[in-house]
C-alpha positions in Angstrom: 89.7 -138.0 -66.7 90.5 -141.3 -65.5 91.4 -141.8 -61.9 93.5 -144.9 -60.9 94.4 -145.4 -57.2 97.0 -148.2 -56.5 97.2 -149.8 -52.9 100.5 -150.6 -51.8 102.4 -152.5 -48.5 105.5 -153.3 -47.0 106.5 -156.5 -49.4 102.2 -157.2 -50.4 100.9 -155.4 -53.1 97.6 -157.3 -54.4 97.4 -154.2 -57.3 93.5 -153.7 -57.4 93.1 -150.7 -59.2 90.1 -148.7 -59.3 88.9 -146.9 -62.4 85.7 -145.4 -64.5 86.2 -149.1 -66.5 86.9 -151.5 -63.8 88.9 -153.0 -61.2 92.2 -154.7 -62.1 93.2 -157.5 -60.2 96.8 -159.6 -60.5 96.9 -162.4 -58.5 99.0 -163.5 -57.5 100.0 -160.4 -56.6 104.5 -160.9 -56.5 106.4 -164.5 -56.4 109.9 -165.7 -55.1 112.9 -166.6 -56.9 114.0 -170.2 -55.4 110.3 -172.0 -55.5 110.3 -175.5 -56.4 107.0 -174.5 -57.3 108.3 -171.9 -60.1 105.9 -172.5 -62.9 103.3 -169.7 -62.2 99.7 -169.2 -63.4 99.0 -164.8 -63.0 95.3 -164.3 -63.0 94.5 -161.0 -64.5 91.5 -159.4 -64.2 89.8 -156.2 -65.9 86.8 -154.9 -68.1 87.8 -156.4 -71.7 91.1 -157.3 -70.7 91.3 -160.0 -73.1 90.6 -157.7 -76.6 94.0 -155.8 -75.2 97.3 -156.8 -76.5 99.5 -157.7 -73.5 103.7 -157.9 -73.7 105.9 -158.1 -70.7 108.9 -155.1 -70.2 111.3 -155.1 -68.3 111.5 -158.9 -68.5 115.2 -160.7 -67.8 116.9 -164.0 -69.1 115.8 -165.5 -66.1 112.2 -165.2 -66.0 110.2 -167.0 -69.2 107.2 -166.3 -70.7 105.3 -169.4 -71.2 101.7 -168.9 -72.5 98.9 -166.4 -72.1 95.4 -168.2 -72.0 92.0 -166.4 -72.9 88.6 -167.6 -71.5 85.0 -167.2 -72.9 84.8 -164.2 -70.3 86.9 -161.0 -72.4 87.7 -159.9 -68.9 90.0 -162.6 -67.7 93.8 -163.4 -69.3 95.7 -166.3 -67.5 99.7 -165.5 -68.0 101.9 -168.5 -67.6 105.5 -168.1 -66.6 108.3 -169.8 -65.3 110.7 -168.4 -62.3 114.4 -169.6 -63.5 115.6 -171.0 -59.6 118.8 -168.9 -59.5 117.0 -165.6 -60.3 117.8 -162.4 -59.0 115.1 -160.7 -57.4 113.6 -158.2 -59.5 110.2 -156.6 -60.8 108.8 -157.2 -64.1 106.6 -154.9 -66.0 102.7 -156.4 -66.9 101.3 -154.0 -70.0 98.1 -154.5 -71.6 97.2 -151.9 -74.3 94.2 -151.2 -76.4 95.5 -149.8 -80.6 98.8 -148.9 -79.4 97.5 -146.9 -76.2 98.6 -148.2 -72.6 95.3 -149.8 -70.7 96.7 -151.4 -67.5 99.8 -152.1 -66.3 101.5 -153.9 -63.2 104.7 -154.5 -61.4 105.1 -157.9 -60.7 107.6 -158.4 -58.0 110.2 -161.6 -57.3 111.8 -161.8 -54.3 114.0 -164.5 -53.0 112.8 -167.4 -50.7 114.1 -167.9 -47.6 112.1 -170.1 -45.7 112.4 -173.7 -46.8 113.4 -174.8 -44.0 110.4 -173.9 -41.8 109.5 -176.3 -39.1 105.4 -176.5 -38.8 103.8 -177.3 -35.4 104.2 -180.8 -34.1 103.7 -183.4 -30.6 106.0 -180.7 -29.3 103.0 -178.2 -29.4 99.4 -177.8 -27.9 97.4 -175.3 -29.9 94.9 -172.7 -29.0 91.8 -172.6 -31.4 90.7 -169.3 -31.3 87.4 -167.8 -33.5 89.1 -164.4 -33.9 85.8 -162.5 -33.9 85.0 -163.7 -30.3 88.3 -163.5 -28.9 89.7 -159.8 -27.9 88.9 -156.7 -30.0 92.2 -155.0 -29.6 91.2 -152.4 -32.0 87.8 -150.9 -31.9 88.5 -148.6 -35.0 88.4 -151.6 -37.4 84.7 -152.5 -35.8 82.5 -151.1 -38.6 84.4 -150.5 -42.1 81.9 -148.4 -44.7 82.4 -150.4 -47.9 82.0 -154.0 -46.0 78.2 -155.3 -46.0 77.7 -156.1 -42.4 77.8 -154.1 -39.8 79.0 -155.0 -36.5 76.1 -156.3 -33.5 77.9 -158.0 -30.4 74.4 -159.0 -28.9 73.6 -161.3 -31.8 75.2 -164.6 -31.8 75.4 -164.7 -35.6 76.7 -161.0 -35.9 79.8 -159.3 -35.9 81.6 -158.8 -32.3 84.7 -156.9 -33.6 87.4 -159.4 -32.5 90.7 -158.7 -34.3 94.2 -159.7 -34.8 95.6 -156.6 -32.7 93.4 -158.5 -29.8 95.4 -161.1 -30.6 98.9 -159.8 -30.2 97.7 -158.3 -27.3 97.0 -161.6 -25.7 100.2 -163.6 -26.6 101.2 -163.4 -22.9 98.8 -164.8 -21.8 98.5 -167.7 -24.0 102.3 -168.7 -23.7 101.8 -168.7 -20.0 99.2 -170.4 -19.8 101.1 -173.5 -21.7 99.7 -173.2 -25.4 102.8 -172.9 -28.1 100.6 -173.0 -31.5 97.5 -170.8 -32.6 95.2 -172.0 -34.7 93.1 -168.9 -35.9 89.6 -169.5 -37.1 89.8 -167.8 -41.7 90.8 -164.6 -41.3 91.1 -163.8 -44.9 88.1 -161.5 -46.0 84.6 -162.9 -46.2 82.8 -159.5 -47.3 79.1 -161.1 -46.9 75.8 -159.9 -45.9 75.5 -161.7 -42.7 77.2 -164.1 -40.2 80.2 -163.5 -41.9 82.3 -163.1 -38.5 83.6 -167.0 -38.9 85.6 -166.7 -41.8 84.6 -170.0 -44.2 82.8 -167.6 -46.9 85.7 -166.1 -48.4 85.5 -163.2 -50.7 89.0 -162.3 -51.4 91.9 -165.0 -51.4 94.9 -162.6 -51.0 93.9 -160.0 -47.9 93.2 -160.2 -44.6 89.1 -159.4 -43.5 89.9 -155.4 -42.9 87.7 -156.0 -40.1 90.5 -158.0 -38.3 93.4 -155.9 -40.0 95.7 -156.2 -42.6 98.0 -158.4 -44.2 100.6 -156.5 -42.6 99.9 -157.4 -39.6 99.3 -160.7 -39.9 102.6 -160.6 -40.5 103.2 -159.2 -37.7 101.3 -161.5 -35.5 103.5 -164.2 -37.1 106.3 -162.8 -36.1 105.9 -161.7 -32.6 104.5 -165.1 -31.8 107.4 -166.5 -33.3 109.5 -164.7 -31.1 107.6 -165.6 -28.2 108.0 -169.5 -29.1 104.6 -169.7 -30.4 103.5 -170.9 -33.7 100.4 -170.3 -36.3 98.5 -172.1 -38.0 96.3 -170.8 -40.8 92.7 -171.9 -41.2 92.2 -172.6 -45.2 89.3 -173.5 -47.3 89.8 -174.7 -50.8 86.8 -176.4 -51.1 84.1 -173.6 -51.4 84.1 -169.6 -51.5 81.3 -166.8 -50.5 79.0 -166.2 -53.0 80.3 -162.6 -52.9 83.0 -162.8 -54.2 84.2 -161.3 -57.4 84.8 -164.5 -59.9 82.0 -166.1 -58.1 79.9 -163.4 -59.5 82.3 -162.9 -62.6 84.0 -165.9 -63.4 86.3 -166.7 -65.9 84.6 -170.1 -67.4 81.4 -171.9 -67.5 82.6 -174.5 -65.0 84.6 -172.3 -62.5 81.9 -173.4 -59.9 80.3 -177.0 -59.8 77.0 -177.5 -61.2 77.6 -174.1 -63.3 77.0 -171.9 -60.5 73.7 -173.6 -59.8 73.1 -174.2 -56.3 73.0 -178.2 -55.9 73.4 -179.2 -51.8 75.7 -181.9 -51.3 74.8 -185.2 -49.7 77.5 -185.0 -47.2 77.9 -188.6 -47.4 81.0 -188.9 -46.9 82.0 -192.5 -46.8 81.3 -192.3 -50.2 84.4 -191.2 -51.3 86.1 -194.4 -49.7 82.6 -196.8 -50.2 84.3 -199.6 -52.9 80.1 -200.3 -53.6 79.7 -196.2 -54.0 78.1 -195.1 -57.8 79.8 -192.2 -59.4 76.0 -190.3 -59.0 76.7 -190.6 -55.0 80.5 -189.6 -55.3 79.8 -186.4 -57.6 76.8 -185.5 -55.1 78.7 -185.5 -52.0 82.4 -183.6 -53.5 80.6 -181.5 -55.8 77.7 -180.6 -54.2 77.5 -177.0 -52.2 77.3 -176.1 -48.5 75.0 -174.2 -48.5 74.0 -171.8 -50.9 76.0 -168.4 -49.9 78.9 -171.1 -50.3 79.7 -171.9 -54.0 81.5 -175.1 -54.8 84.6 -174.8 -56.5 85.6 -177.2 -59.6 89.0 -178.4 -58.7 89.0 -180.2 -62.3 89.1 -177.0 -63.7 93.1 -177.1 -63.9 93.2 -173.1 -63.7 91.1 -173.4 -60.3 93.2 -175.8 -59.3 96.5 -173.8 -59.9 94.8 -170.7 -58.0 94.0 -172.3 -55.3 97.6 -173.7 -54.6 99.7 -170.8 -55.7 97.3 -169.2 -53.1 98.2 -171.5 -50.7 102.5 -171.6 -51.6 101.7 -167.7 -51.6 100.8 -167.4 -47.3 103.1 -169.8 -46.4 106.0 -168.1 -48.0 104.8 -164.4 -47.4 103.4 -164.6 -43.6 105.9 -167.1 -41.7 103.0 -169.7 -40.7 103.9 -173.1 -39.4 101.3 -175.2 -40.1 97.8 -174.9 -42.0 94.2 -176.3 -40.6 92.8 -177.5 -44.4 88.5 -177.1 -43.8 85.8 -179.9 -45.8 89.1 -181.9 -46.8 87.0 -184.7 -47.9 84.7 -182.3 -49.7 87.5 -181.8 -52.1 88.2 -183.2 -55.3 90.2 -186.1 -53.5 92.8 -185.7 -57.1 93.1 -182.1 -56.2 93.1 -181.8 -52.6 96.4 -184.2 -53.0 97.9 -182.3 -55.4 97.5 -179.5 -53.1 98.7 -181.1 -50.3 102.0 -183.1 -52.1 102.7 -179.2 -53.7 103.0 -177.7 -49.4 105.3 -181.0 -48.6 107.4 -180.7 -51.7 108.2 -176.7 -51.6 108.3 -176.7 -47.5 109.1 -180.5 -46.2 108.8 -179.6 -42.4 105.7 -178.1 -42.6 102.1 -179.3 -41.3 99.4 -180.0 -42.6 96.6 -181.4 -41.2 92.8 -181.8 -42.6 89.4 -181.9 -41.2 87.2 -185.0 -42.0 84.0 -185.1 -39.9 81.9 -187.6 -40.7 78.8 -189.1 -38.8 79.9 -192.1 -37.9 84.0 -191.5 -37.7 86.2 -194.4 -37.5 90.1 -194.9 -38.1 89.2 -196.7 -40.9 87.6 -193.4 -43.0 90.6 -191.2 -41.3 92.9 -193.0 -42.1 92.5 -193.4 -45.9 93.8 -189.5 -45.8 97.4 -189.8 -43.9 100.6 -189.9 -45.7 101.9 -193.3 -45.7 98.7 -194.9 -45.7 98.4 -197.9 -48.7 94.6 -197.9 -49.5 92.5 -200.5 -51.3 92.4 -198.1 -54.5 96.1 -197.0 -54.6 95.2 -193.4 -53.5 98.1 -192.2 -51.9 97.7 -188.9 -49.9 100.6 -186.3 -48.8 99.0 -185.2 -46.3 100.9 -185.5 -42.6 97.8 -185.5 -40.3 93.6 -185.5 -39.9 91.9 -184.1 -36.6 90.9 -187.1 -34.9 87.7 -186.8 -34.3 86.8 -190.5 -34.0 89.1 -190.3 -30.6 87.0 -187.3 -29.5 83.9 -189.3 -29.8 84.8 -192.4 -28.3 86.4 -190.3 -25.5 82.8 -188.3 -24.9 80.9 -191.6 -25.2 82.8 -193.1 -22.9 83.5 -190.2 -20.2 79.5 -188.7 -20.7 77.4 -189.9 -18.3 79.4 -192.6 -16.8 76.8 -193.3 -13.6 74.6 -194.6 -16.0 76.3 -197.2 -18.1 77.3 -200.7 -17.6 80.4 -200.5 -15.6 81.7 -203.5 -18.0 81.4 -200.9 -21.0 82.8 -198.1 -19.2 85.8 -196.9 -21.1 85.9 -200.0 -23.3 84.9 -197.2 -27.0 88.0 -195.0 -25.8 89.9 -198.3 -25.5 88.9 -199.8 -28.7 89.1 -196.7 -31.0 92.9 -196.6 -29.6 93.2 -200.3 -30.4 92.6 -199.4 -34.4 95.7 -197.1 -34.6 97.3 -199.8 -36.7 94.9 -198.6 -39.4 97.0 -195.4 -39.6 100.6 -194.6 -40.7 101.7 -192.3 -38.0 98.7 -192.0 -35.0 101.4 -189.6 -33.5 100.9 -187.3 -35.6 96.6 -187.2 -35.2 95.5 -183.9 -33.7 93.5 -185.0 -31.1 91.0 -182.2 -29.0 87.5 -183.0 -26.6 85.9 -179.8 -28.8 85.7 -177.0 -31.5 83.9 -174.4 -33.1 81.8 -176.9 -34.4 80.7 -178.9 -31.7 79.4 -177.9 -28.0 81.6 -176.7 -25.9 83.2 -179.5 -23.2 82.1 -178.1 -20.0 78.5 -178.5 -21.2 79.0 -181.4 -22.9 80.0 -182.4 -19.4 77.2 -181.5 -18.1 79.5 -179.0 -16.4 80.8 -182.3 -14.0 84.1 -180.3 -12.6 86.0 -183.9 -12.1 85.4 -185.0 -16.0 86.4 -181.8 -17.4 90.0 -182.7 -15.3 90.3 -186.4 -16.8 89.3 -185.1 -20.5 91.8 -182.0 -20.4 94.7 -185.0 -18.6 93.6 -187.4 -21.6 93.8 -184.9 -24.4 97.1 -183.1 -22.9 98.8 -187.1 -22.6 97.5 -189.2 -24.9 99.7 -189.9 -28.8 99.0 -187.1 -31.0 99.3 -183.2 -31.1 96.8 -181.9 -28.6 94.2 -178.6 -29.4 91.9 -176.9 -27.1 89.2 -174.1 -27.7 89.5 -170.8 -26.3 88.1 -170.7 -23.4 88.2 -174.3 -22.3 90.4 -173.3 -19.5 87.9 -170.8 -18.0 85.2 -173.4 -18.1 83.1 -171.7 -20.8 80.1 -172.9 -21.6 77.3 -172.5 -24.6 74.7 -170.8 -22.1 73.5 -169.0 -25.5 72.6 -171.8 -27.0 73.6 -174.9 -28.4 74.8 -174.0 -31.5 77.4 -172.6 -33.5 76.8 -169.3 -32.3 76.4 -170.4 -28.6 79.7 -172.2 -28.8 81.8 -169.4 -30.4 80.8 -166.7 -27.4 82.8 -163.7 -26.5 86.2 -164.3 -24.5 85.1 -162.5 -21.1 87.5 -159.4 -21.0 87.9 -159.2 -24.4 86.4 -156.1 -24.5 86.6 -152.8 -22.6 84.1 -153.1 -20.1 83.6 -156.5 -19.7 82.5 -157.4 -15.8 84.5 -160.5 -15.8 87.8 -161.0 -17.2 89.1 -163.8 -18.0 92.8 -163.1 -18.7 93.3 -161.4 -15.1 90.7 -163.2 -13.3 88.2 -160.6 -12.3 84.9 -161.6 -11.9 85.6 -165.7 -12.6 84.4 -168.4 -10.0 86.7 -170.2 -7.3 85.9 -173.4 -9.6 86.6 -170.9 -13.1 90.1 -170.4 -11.5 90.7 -173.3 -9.9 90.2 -174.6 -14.2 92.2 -172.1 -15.2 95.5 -173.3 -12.8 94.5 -176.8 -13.4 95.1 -176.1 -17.4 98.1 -174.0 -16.5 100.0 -176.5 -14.4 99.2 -179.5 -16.9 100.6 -178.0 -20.1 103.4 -176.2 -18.8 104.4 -179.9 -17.1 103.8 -181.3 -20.8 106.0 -178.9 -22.8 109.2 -180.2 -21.1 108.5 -184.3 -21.7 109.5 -185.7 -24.5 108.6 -188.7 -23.4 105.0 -187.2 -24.0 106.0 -185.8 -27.4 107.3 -188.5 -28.9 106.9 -191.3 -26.6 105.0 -194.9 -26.9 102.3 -195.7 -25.8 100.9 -198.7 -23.8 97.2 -199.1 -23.0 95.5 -201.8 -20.3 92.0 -203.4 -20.9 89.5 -201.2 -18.5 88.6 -202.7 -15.5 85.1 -203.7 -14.4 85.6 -201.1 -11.6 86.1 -198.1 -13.9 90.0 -198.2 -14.3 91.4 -197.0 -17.0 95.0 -196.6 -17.5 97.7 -196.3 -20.2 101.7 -195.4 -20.3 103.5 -193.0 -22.7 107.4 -194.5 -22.4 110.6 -194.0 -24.4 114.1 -195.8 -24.1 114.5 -193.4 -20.3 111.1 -191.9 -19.1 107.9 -193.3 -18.2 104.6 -191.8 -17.0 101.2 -193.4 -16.1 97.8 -192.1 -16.8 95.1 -193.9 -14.2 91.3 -192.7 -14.5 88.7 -193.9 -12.3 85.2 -193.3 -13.5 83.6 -194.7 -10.0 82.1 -192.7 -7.5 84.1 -194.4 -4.7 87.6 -194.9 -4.4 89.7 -197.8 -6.1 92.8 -199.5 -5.4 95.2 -199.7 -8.0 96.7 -203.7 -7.9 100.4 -202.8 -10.1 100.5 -206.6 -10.7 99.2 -206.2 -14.2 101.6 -203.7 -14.6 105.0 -205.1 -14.0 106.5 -205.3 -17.3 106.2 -201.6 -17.6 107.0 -200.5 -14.0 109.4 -203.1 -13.1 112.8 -201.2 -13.0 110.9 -198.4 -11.5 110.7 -197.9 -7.4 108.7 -194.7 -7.0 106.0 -192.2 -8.9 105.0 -188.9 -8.5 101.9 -187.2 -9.1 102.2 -184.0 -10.9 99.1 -183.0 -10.3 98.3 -182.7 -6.4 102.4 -183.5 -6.0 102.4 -186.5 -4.3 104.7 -189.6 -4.0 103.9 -193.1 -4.5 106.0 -196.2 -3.8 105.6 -199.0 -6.3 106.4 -201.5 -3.8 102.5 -201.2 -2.6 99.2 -201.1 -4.5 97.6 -197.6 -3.8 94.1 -195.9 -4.1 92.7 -193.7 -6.7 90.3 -191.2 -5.6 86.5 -190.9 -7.0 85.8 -189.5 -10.3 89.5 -188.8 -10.2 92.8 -189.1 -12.2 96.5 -189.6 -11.6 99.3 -188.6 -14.0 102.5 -190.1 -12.3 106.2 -189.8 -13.4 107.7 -192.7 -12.7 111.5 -192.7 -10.6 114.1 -195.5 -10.7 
């Protein structure tokens, strides 16, 4: 006797069901009446399912059938319909059947849209990355689940450490308080692989939450409470690739589903290819096509039923979860057609949202960034939709020009943080750059440091002050550090107090240093200052030529506010001559220092500590 089991939730119903046949998959799994994006591609999947004859029940005048699409695999059928924009909500009735017998069927629910008008994350914001696995484990129970390959192992840095979204929750408090509005969450969706699959970018299932870290449910949740605490989330995607577990990886539909025909074929990661006007087409399909690694098969975003999956998938967590922004992973690695399609289909259905996309080349520059912003007219009429890139070329010239500062030519010091700002012309809106010192895939900025206690208080000033939409890794405010190693596994360490027992605790200060503290206020006091000043939000900026002596200042200013930035690099003192500075300060008389609150007259040059920097509010 056949057994079928269907798996239901509140308002998500991905319909897997289980039988002595197979597993039948709808995805997606319901839509919304209302989407501009109301032309929609179901992927149905079951043993066969393309020798059954399929009809839809239950169907009204509003919803139209529009094609049904069979592939060389017999167990895939592609139904095409379109979503009328005034229909009710409603289910309709999927049934496949085999010489007049029923096979399958499904209940494809429409609900109504009611989030258009979601605002994403913006300058407003500073965001908290968090690696989920490394964070809090708010839920031990969800540590080790039986069907999953990996088991959990907190003393290996490439294991499982049974971080979760409860953990999360748990730790919103804490994160508002300490001044962070937006959370950007390392993939949670699930990556069911045999090993390191704890950071998320090996996905093996588009539509659910890793049960490891809960359930779509409560993500949900987590997106709701934050909201309520004034906190938004963003959603860490990847289009580009998938795990090599997952099901149409290992089953899929067409011959070129994956690039290279499922072959494994490395990519050249030579990214400036894609902008090169010299580059060969040979060079340009090695770098987007090209895979990872191997457990990380390259999608084929020409493959125009790919390419509708992926941003139905996309449309789909926006409109079910309540997220306000999305992190987009490898976005040059992307067909660059695709990936814009993708990005122009998020602005069109949900014109507040944000976007933003990770380009990490070798040798970064405003110039490759750039070519990726909204606005931006390129040399090959490529015209993106996409609001905003991590700036990682500001990161760089920041740590190349903060690192090590006793040893370099005092000429040079802060001249690559001053010239990288100098090629903001190159982009449309530098406002809107997400700018950070580190991530989960870089060292963390203590040890980067070289755990110098004064730098780490100019870079977190910079990052907090300068244009853009500041984000910080967990942990940064604790002074964490990658004393397991320098690598991706040193860097994404466990949260102290994350876990019951932990001797030191980060979120209550047990166990922490004086200087751990001390970090922890400093972060505090800065980004609770900088949630208030719109002149830092949305302000102008004005930077000054460095001085021999290791001065380096810059203003953010609007039509009623100014406030001044001053680092000095030196290892003595440095007085600040305001001459140079008169057609900013001018109408001003006094300034105050947030940070050690004390008042300066602008009458008077003043000194600037050693290794030291001033963030001053200027008075009329």
């Amino acid at each position: 006797m056949r057994k079928i089991f269907t798996f239901f939730s509140a308002l998500f119903s991905i319909c897997i069901f289980i039988s002595q046949d197979s597993i039948f998959r709808v995805e997606p799994p319901n839509w919304w009446a209302g989407m501009v994006h109301n032309e929609i591609q179901l992927l149905c999947y079951a043993n066969n399912l393309a020798n059954c004859d399929f009809k839809i029940s239950q169907i009204h005048n509003d919803v139209h059938l529009k094609a049904i699409t069979k592939t060389s695999n017999p167990n895939y059928v592609f139904i095409d319909i379109e979503i009328s924009s005034n229909a009710d909500p409603q289910n309709i009735n999927l049934e496949f059947s085999k010489n007049g017998d029923l096979f399958k069927s499904f209940d494809f629910p429409i609900y109504k849209k009611d989030s258009s008008g979601r605002n994403g994350f913006n300058q407003k914001d500073v965001l908290y990355l968090i690696t989920p696995d490394r964070f809090v484990n708010g839920n031990p129970e969800n540590d080790d689940i039986p069907h999953l390959k990996e088991r959990p192992e907190r003393e290996n840095i490439w294991g499982r450490h049974g971080g979760d979204i409860e953990g999360i929750i748990q730790s919103l408090d804490y994160i508002s308080e300490m001044g962070f509005t937006a959370i950007w969450i390392n993939p949670l969706l699930e990556n069911d692989m045999k090993k390191s699959s704890y950071h998320g970018y090996s996905t093996t299932d588009y539509y659910k939450i890793d049960p490891r870290f809960g359930t779509n449910t409560l993500y949900k949740t987590l997106c709701s409470v934050a909201k309520e605490k004034n906190i938004k989330i963003v959603m860490d995607m990847i289009t580009n690739h998938s795990g090599s577990e997952h099901w149409f990886v290992k089953d899929p539909p067409t011959n070129d589903w994956i690039n290279f025909e499922g072959k494994y074929t490395q990519t050249s990661h030579a990214h400036y290819s894609v902008q090169d006007p010299y580059a060969s087409k040979y060079d340009k399909k090695a770098f987007v096509d090209g895979w990872f690694v191997e457990t990380m098969p390259d999608l084929n975003h020409s493959n125009k039923m790919m390419a509708n999956y992926l941003i139905q998938n996309t449309l789909w967590w926006i409109e079910y979860s309540g997220i306000s922004g999305i992190r987009m992973d490898t976005y040059p690695y992307n067909d660059k057609e695709f990936i814009n399609d993708w990005s122009c289909a998020v602005n069109k259905e949900y014109p507040n949202f944000m976007s933003v996309g990770e380009e990490f080349p070798k040798f970064p520059h405003a110039a490759t960034l750039s070519y990726w912003q909204e606005g931006k007219k390129n040399y090959d009429n490529y015209s993106s939709c996409l609001p905003s890139v991590l700036d990682i070329a500001l990161m760089k010239s920041f740590i190349n020009s903060i690192k090590d500062l006793e040893e370099k030519d005092q000429w040079k010091t802060w001249q690559e943080v001053y010239y990288m700002l100098s090629n903001d012309f190159l982009y449309p809106d530098p406002y809107k750059l997400v700018v950070f010192p580190d991530n989960h895939d870089t060292k963390r900025i203590f040890s980067t440091l070289n755990e110098d206690f004064n730098k780490f208080k100019m870079t977190m000033v910079f990052f907090s002050t300068i244009r853009g939409i500041p984000h910080f890794y967990y942990g940064d405010e604790i002074l964490m550090t990658n004393n397991k190693g320098n690598n991706d596994g040193g860097t994404r360490s466990d949260f102290p107090g994350g876990w019951k027992g932990d001797k030191i605790n980060g979120f209550n200060g047990k166990g922490l240093t004086q200087q751990q503290k001390e970090a922890q206020e400093f972060v505090k006091k800065l980004l609770n200052w900088r949630k208030t000043k719109n002149v830092i939000h949305y302000g102008k900026l004005m930077q000054f030529t460095p001085y021999s002596n290791g001065i380096y200042s810059y203003f953010r200013y609007d039509e009623n506010d100014a406030v001044m930035v001053i680092f000095n690099s030196k290892d003595k003192s440095e007085t600040i001559q305001l001459d140079r500075y008169k057609e900013i300060i001018s109408e001003y008389k006094s300034a105050f220092d947030i940070l050690e609150e004390k008042q300066y007259i602008l009458e008077n040059n003043f000194e600037i500590k050693p290794n030291s920097v001033l963030v001053l509010e200027l008075k009329k």
